[in-house]
C-alpha positions in Angstrom: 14.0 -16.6 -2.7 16.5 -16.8 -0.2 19.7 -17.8 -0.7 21.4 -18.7 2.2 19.3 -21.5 3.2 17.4 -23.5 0.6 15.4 -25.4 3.0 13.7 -22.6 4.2 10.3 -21.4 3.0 11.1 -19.0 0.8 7.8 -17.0 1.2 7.9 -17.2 4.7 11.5 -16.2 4.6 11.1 -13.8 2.0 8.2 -12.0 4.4 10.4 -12.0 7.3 13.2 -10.1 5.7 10.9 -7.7 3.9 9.3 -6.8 7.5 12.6 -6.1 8.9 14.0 -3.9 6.3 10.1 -1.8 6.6 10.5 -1.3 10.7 7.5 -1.0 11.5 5.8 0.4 8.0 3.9 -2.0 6.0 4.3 -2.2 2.2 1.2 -0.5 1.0 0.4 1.6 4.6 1.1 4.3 6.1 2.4 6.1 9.3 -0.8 8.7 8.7 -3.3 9.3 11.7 -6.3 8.8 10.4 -8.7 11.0 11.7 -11.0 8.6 14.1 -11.1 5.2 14.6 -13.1 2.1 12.3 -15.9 1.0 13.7 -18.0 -2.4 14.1 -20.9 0.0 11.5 -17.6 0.7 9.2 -16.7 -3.1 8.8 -20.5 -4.4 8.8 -20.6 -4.6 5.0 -17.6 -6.8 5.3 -18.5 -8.7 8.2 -21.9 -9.3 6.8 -20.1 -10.6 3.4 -18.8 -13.4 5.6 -15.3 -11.7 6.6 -14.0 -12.0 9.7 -12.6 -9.4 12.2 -9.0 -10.1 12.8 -5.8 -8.8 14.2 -3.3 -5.7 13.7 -6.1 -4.2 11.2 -6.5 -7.5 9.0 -9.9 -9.1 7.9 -10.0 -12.8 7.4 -12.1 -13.0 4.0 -11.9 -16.5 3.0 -15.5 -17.2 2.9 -16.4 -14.1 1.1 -17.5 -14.2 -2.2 -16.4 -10.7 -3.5 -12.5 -11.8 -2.8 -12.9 -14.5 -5.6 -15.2 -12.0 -7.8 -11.9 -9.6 -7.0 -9.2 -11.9 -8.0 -7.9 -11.1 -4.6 -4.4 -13.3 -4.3 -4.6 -13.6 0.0 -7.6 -14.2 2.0 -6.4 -11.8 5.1 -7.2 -8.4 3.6 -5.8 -5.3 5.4 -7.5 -2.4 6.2 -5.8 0.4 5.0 -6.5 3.0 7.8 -5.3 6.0 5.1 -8.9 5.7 3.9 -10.2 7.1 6.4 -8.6 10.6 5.7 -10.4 10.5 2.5 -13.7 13.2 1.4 -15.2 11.1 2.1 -13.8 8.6 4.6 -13.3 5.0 3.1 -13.1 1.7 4.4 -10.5 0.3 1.9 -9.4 -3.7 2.1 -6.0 -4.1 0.4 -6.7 -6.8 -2.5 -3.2 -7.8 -3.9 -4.1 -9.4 -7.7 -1.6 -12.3 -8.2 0.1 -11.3 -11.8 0.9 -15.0 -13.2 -2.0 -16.9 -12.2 -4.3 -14.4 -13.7 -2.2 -14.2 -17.2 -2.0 -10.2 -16.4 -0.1 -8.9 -19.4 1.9 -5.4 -19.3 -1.2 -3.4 -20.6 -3.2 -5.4 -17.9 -1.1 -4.4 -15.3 -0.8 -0.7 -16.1 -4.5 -0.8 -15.4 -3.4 -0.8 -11.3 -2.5 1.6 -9.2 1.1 -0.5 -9.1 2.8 -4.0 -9.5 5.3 -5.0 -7.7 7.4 -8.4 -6.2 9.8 -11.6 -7.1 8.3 -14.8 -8.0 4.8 -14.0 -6.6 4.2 -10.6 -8.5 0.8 -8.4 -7.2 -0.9 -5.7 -8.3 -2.6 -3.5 -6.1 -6.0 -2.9 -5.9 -8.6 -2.2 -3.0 -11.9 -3.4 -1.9 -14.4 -0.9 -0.8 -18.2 -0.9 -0.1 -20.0 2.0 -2.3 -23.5 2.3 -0.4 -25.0 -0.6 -2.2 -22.1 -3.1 -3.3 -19.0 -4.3 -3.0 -16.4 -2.5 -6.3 -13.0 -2.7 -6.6 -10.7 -0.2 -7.0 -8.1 -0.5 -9.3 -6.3 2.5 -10.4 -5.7 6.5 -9.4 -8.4 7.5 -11.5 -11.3 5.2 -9.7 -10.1 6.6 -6.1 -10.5 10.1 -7.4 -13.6 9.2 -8.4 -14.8 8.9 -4.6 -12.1 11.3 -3.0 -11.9 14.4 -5.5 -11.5 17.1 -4.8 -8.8 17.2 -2.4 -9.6 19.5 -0.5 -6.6 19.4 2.5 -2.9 18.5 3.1 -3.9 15.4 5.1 -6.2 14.1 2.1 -3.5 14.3 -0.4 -1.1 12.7 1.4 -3.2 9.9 2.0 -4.2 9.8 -1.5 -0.4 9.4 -2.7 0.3 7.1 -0.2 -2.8 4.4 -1.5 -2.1 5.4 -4.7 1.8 4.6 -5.2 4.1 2.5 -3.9 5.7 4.6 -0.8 5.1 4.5 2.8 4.5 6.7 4.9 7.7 6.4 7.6 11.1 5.3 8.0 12.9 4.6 11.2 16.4 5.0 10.9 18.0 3.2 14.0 19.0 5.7 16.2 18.5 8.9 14.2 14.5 10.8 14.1 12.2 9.2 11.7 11.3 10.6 8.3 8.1 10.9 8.2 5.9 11.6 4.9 4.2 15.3 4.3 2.4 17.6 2.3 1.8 21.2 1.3 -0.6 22.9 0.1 0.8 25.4 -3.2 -1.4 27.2 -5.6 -2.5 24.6 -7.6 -2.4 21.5 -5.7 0.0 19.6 -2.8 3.2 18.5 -3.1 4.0 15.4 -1.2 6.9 13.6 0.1 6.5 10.0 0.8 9.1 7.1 1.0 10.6 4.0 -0.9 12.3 1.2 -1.1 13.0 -1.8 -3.1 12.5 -5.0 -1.2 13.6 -7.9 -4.0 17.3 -8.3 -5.6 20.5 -9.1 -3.9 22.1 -6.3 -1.9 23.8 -5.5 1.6 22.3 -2.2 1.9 19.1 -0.8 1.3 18.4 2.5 -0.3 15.2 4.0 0.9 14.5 7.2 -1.3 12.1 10.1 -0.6 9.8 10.4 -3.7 8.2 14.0 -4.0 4.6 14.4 -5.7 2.6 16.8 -7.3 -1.7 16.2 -6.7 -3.7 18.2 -8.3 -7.3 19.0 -6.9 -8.4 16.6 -9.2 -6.6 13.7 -8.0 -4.1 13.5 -10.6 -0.6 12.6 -9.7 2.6 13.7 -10.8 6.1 12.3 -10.1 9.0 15.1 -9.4 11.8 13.5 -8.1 13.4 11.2 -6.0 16.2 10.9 -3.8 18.1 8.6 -1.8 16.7 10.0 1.7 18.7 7.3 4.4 20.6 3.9 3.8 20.4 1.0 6.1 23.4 -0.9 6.1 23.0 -5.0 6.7 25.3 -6.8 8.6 24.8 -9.9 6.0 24.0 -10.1 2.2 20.8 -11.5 1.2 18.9 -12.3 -1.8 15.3 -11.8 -2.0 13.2 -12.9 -4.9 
């Protein structure tokens, strides 16, 4: 919650701050160019399960079934374009799984890929359609399932990026922009993607570059981390 004005909305608020800390990443995205475009035949399984096409890459899913069957917390799901650079490509909804309401305890929620937030705590998870059915994906191990092997720089870089909680870019005012990568090695890829900590009370933010081992089986590996660039507020603010 915000602190400075408690008449405010603190979700709303709480939104508006984390977007302007991101630039223009989005928690959960990426900066990755996927390797074509979605197309009306990509989204039919979703449109047909009574989502609707919406804007910046969102579908509005309030009528569909599967989102209730999912436990998914919001009813405008993203598209998360990194599936596309997937073996094979994936049309992946974002379905954040509220913590509280559905009594998730710590075992539960090592059972996602990650957790993360204030008073409304999510779990990530993503909504993909297998041929035949809608199935939720809930961890590293059931996106390997589709992806492995990796098989390219591109591929594991997208698979670290849905898999943890780093993006893919940060813009640093005037400087360049650090932008996520991989390389191939003997055994696997490293990757370097990017984090930050939205929720606490602070007048700076820290975002750090996280480095990554994948193997070609899709198992990941934290190295390291490191505070990469800080951004420096002109205010204090609370976030929760």
């Amino acid at each position: 919650m915000a602190q400075n004005n408690p008449h405010l909305a603190p979700m709303a608020l709480g939104l508006f701050i984390i977007l302007l800390l991101a630039g223009c990443t989005q928690e959960g995205g990426s900066q990755i160019k996927p390797p074509r475009n979605l197309t009306p035949q990509d989204l039919a399984p979703f449109t047909q399960a009574g989502c609707q096409n919406g804007s910046d890459g969102f579908l509005d899913c309030a009528n569909a079934s599967f989102r209730s069957d999912f436990n998914c917390y919001s009813t405008a799901l993203q598209i998360m374009g990194d599936g596309l650079s997937l073996e094979p490509s994936m049309v992946l909804a974002w379905c954040p799984v509220e913590v509280y309401r559905n009594n998730l305890s710590e075992a539960g929620m090592k059972g996602y890929f990650y957790c993360n937030g204030g008073m409304l705590r999510t779990c990530t998870s993503y909504v993909a359609w297998d041929g035949s059915k809608f199935v939720q994906m809930k961890n590293t191990g059931a996106l390997a399932s589709f992806a492995a092997p990796i098989s390219s720089e591109g591929e594991a870089l997208a698979f670290v990026i849905l898999s943890k909680d780093v993006m893919g870019a940060v813009e640093r005012d005037s400087q360049t922009t650090l932008v996520a990568k991989a390389q191939k090695n003997e055994t696997g890829y490293t990757v370097t993607a990017y984090h930050y900590n939205p929720f606490g009370c602070y007048d700076k933010v820290d975002y750090e570059e996280v480095t990554f081992f994948v193997s070609t089986e899709g198992k990941i590996e934290e190295l390291g981390r490191k505070v990469a660039y800080t951004r420096y507020l002109d205010f204090s603010i609370c976030v929760d």
